[in-house]
C-alpha positions as CSV (number, residue, x, y, z in Angstrom):
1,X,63.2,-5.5,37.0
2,X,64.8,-3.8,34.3
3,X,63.9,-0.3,33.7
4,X,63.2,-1.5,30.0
5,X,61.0,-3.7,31.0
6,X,59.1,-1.8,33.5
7,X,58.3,1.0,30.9
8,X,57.5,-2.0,28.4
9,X,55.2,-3.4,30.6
10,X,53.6,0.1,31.9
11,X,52.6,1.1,28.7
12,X,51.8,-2.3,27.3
13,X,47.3,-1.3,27.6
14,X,48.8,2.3,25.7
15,X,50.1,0.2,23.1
16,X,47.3,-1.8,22.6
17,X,44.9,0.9,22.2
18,X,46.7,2.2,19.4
19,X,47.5,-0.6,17.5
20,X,51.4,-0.3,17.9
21,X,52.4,-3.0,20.3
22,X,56.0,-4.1,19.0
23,X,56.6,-7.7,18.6
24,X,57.7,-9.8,21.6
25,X,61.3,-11.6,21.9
26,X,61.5,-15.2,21.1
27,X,62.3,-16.1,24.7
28,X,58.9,-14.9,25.7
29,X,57.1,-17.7,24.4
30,X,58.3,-21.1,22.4
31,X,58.5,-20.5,19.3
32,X,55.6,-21.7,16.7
33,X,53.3,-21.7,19.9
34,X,51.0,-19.5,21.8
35,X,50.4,-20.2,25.0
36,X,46.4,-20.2,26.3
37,X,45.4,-18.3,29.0
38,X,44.6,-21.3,31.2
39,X,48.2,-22.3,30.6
40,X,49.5,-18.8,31.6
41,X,47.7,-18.2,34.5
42,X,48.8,-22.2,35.9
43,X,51.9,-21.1,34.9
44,X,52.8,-19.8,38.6
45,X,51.7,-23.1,39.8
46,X,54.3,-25.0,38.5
47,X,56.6,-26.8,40.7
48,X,59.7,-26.0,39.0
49,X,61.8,-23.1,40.0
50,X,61.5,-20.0,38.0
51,X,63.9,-17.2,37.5
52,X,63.0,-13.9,38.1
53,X,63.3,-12.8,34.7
54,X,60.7,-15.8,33.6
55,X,58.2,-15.0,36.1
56,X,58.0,-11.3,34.8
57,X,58.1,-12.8,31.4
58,X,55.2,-14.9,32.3
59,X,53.6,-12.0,34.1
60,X,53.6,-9.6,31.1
61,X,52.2,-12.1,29.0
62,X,49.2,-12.6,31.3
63,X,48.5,-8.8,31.0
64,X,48.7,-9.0,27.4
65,X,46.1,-11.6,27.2
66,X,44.0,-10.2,29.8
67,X,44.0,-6.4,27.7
68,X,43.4,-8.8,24.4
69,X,40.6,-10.3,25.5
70,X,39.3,-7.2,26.9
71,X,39.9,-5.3,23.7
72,X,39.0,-8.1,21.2
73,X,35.0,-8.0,24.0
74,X,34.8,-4.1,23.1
75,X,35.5,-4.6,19.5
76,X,32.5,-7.1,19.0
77,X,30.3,-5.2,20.8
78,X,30.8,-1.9,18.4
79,X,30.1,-4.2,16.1
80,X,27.0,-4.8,17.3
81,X,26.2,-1.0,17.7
82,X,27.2,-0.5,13.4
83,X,25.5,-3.6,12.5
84,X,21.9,-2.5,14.2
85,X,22.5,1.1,13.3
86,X,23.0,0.2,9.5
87,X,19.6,-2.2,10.0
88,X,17.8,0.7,11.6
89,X,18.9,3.0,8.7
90,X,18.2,0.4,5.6
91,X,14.6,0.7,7.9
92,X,14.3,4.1,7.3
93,X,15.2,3.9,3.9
94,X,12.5,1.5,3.2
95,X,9.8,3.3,5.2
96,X,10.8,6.8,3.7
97,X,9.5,5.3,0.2
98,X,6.3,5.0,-1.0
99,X,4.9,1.2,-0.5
100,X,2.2,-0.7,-2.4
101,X,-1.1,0.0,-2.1
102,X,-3.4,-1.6,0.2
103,X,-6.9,-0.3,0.3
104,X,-8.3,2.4,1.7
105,X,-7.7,2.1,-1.9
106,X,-4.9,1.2,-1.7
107,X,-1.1,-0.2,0.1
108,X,0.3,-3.0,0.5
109,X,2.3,-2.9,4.5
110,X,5.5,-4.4,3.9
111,X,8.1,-2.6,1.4
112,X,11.0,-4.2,-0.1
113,X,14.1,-3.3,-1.9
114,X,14.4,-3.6,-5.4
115,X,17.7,-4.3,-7.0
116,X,18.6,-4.7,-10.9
117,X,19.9,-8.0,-12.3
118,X,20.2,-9.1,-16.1
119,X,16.5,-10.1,-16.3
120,X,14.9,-6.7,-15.7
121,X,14.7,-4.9,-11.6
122,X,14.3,-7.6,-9.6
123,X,12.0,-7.1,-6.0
124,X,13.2,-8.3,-2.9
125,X,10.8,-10.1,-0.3
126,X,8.7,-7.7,1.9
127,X,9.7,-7.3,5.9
128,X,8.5,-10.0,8.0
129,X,6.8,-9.8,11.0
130,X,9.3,-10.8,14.0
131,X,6.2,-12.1,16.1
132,X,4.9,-14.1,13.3
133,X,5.7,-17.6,13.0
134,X,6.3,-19.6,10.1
135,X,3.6,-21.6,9.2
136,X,4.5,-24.8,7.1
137,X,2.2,-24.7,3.7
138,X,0.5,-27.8,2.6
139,X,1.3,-29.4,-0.8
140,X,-2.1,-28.1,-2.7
141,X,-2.1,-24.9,-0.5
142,X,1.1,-24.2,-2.2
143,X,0.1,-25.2,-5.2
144,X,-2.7,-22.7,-5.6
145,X,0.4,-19.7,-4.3
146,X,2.1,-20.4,-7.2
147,X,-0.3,-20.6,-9.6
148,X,-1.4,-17.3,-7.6
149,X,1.9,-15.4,-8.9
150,X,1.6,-13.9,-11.5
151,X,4.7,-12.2,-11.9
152,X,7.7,-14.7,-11.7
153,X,10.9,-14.8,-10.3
154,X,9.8,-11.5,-8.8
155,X,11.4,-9.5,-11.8
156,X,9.1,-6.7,-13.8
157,X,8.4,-7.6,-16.8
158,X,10.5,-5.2,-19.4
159,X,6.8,-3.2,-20.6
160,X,6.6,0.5,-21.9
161,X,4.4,3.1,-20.5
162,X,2.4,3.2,-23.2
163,X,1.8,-0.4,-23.5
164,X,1.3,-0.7,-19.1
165,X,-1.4,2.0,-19.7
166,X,-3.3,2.0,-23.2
167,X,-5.2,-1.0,-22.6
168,X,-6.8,-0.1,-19.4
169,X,-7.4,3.6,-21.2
170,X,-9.8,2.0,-23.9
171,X,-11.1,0.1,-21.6
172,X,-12.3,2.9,-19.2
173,X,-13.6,5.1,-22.4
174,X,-15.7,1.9,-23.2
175,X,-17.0,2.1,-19.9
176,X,-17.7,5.7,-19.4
177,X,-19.7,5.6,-23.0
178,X,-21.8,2.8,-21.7
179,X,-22.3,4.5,-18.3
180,X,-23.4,7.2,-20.1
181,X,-26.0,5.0,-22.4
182,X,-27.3,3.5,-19.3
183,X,-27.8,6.4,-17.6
184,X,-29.9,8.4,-20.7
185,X,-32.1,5.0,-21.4
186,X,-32.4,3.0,-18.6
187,X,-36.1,2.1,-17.7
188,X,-37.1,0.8,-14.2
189,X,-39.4,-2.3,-14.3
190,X,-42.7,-2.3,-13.0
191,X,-43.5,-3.5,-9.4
192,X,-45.0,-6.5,-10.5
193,X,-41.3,-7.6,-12.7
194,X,-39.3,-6.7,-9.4
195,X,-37.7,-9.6,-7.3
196,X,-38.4,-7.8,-3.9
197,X,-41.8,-5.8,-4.9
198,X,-42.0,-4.7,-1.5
199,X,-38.4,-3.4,-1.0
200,X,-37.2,0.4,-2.3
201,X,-35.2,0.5,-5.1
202,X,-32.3,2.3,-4.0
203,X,-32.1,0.0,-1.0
204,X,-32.3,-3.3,-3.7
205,X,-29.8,-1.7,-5.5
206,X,-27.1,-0.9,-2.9
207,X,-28.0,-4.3,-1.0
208,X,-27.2,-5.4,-4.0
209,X,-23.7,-3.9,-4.3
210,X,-23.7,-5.1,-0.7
211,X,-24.2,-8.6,-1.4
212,X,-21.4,-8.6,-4.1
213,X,-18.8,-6.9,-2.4
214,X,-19.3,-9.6,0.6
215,X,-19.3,-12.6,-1.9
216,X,-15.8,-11.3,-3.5
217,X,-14.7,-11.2,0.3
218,X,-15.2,-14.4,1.2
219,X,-14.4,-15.9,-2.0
220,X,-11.0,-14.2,-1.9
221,X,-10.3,-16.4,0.8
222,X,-10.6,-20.0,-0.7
223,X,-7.5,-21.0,-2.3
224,X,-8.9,-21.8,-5.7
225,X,-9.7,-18.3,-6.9
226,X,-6.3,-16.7,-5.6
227,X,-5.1,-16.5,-9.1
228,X,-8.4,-15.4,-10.1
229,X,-8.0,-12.7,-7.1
230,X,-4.6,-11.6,-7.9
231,X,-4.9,-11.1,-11.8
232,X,-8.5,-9.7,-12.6
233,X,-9.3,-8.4,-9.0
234,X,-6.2,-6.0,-8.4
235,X,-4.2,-3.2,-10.9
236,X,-0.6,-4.1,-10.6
237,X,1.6,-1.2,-12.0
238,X,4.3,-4.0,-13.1
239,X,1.9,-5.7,-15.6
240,X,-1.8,-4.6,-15.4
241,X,-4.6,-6.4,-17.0
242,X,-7.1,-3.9,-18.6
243,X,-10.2,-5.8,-17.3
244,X,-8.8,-5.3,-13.9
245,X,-9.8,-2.1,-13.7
246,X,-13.3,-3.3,-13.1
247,X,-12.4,-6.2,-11.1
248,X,-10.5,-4.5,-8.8
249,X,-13.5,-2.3,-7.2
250,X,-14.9,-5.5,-5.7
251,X,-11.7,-6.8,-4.0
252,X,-10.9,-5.7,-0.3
253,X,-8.6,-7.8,2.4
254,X,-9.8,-7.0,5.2
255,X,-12.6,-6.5,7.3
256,X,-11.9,-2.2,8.3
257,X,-11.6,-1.3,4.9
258,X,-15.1,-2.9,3.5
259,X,-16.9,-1.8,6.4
260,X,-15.6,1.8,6.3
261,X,-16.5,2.0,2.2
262,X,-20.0,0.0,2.8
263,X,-20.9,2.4,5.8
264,X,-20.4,5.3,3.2
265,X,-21.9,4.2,0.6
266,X,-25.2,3.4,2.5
267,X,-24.8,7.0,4.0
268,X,-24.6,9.0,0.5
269,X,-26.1,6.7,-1.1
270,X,-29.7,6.1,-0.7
271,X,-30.5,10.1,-1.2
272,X,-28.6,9.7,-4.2
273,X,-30.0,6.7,-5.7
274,X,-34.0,8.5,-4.7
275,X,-33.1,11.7,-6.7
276,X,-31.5,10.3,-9.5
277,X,-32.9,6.6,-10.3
278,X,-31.1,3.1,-10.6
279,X,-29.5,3.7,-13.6
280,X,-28.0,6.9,-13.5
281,X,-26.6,5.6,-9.6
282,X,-24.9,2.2,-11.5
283,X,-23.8,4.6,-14.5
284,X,-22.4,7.3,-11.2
285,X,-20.8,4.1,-9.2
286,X,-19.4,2.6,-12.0
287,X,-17.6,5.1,-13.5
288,X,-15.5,6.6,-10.6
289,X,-14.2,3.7,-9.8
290,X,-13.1,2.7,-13.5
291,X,-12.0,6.4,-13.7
292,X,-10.5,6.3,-10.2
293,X,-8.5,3.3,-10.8
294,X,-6.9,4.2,-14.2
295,X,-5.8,7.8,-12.4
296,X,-4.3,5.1,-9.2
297,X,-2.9,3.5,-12.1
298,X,-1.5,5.9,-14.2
299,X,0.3,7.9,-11.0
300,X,2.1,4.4,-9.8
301,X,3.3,3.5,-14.0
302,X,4.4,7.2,-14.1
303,X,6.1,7.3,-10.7
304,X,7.8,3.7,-11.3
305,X,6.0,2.0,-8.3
306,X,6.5,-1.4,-9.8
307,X,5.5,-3.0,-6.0
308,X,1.8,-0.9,-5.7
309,X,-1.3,-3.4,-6.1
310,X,-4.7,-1.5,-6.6
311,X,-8.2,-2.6,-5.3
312,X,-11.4,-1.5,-3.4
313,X,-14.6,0.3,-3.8
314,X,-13.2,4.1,-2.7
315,X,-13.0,5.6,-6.2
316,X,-16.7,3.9,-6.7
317,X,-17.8,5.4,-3.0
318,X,-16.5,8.6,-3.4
319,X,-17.6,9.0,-6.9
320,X,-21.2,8.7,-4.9
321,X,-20.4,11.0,-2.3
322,X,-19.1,13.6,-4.9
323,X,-22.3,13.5,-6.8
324,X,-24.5,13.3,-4.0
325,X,-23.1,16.8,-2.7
326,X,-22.2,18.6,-5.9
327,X,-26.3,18.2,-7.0
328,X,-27.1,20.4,-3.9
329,X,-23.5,22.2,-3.3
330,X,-25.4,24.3,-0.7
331,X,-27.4,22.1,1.1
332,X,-26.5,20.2,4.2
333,X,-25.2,17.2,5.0
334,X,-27.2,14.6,7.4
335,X,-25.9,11.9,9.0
336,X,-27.3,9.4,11.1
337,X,-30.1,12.1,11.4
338,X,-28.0,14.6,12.2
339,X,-27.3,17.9,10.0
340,X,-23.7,18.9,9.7
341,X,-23.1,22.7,10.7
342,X,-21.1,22.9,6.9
343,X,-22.8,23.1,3.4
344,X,-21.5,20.3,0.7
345,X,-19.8,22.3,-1.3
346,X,-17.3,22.8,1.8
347,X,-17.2,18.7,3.1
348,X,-15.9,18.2,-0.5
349,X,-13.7,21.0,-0.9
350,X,-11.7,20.1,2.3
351,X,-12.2,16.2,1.7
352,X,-10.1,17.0,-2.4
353,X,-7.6,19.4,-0.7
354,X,-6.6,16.4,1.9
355,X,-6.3,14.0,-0.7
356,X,-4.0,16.7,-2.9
357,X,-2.1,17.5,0.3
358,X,-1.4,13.3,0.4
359,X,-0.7,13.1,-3.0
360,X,1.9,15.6,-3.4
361,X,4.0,15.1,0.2
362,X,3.9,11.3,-1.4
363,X,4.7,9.9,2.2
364,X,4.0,6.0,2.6
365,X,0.6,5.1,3.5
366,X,-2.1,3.0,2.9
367,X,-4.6,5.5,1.4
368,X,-4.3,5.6,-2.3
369,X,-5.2,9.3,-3.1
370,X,-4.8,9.5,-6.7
371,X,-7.7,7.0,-6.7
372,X,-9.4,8.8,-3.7
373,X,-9.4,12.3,-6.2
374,X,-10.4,10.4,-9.2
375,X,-12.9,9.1,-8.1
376,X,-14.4,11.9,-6.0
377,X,-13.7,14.1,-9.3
378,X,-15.9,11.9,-11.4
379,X,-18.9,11.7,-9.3
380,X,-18.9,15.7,-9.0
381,X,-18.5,16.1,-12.8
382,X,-21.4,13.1,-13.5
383,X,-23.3,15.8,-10.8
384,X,-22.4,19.0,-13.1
385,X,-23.4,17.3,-16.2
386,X,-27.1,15.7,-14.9
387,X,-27.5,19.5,-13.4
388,X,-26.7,21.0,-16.7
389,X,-29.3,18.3,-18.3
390,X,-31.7,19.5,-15.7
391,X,-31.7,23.1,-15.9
392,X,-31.8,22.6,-20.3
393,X,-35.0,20.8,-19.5
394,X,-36.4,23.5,-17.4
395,X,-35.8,25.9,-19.7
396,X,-37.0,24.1,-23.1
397,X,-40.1,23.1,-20.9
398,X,-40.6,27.1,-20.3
399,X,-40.4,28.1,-23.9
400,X,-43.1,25.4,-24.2
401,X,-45.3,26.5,-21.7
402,X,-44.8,30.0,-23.2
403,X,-46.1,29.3,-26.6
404,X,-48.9,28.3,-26.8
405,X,-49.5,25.9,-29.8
406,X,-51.1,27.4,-32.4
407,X,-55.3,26.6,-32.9
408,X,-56.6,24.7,-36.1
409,X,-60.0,26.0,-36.8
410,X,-62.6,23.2,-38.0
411,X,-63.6,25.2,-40.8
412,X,-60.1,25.3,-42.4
């Protein structure tokens, strides 16, 4: 062999590697035409006499393919390494960002790009769930999905904050002003007038509640009141309805999160409802969630979260809870019979500095704590403001008792 061709085809795997291999002379190959593997390995086989020259010709080329091949496998497989290390880092980029809200009240569990086009920011479809299958809609089953949507195209609509939270704000001053009537003039009915004589109030009233949170459950699940479900029974930060702010305290999707708020409520409740009456309770439960859900509401518009969706009863249950330990800050709590070794004051003050400790980090969860804080702070301010009310009372009923009226003598 020639000692330029022995150094050409000793370094031939060098030359590879860095991309430098020169071209091969014409009498390698035909010209126009590469020869396949299969042909050049066969091509000792071949029953014509070949030259000693060709058959190191032939040789080299075999090595060239063989290095190919083995360069062209290691190339696809970095490939594969970049193209799942850029999925797994578009992953964290996604789960780094604050998601939609689901209820504990709150997030929705998928997040999804959002890109800007000529209509407005357009949202991407959520993740999907790799062990899910796709199921095949019927016709009028996806009908009532896209009379469901009420965004369409998935692009947000082009709305200013003002106009995304002004409606909803004269909405919730209504409600807090008829709360507040409610609360100063209701008058129970007599036992006779009641449906369930025989039943407490304060357990009619929050079975009651019970019963309606239940029916908006199940009913959420027939086709025919998804749009119904979707635009009065959630706040969307893209394009809110004001009257969803009261709708969307009866909505929950699944079974955890209206058991966990229903177990709470009963808990706080029924002390509540026996110490203050029906009236202020309703006036209490209604209003934290209405003030609850405009502060979820008005944290998502601010901070752009055009992919949150608002619902549950938290802001209404921990308006309860609120009240229910800031009208005895210093007594103790009792649960299932048991006394808690902390006074209320401190369950509250712990419970409002986890939810700020949430709120501020702003990781991606499920647990909507601006509602949580709203909420819990308007039950303790409807607490401050009935204990103010008491303590006026008390004191106008002792300047009473202290002066005596004065005596009209018959003879005057």
């Amino acid at each position: 062999m020639p000692v330029h061709l022995w150094v050409f085809t000793r370094n031939i795997p060098r030359l590879l590697h860095l991309g430098r291999l020169p071209m091969l002379p014409s009498n390698w190959l035909p010209v126009g035409k590469t020869m396949p593997p299969a042909e050049l390995q066969d091509a000792g086989s071949t029953t014509a006499p070949l030259s000693s020259g060709d058959t190191i010709h032939r040789s080299a080329c075999v090595a060239i393919m063989r290095i190919r091949e083995e360069n062209e496998a290691k190339w696809e497989a970095e490939q594969a390494v970049k193209t799942a290390e850029a999925a797994k880092k578009e992953r964290f980029e996604l789960h780094s960002t604050r998601g939609p809200l689901e209820l504990s009240a709150g997030v929705q569990p998928s997040v999804a790009l959002t890109t800007t086009s000529n209509g407005g920011i357009a949202i991407s479809g959520g993740q999907t769930k790799a062990w899910l299958q796709p199921v095949e809609r019927k016709p009028w089953v996806k009908y009532y999905e896209e009379q469901a949507m009420i965004i369409k195209d998935n692009v947000v609509p082009h709305l200013s904050t003002l106009r995304r939270l002004a409606p909803s704000l004269f909405l919730a001053v209504a409600v807090l002003a008829a709360c507040l009537y409610v609360s100063n003039n209701y008058t129970p009915p007599p036992k006779s007038a009641r449906m369930f004589p025989d039943v407490p109030p304060a357990v009619a009233t929050l079975g009651a509640i019970t019963a309606g949170l239940l029916a908006t459950f199940i009913l959420s699940r027939l086709p025919v009141f998804w749009r119904a479900n979707s635009k009065y029974f959630a706040l969307v930060p893209a394009y809110p309805y004001a009257v969803s702010l009261l709708g969307a305290s009866w909505r929950h999707d699944t079974v955890s999160h209206l058991g966990m708020n229903l177990l709470t409520l009963w808990l706080f409740g029924l002390s509540l409802h026996e110490e203050v009456g029906r009236g202020t309770f309703l006036g209490i439960y209604i209003a934290s969630g209405v003030v609850g859900g405009y502060a979820s509401l008005a944290f998502n518009v601010l901070g752009k979260q055009w992919m949150s969706y608002i619902f549950g009863s938290s802001g209404c249950v921990l308006g309860v809870v609120g009240a229910s330990c800031a009208l005895r800050p210093n007594g103790t709590l009792r649960i299932f019979g048991y006394d808690l070794p902390m006074a209320a004051w401190t369950f509250v003050g712990f419970f409002a500095l986890a939810e700020l400790v949430g709120l501020v980090r702003r990781r991606r969860t499920t647990i909507d704590h601006a509602g949580h804080l709203g909420g819990l702070a308007s039950g303790v301010a409807a607490a401050m403001y009935l204990r103010k009310q008491a303590n006026e009372r008390a004191e106008r009923d002792g300047v009473m008792k202290a002066v005596p009226a004065p005596v009209v003598s018959d003879d005057a």
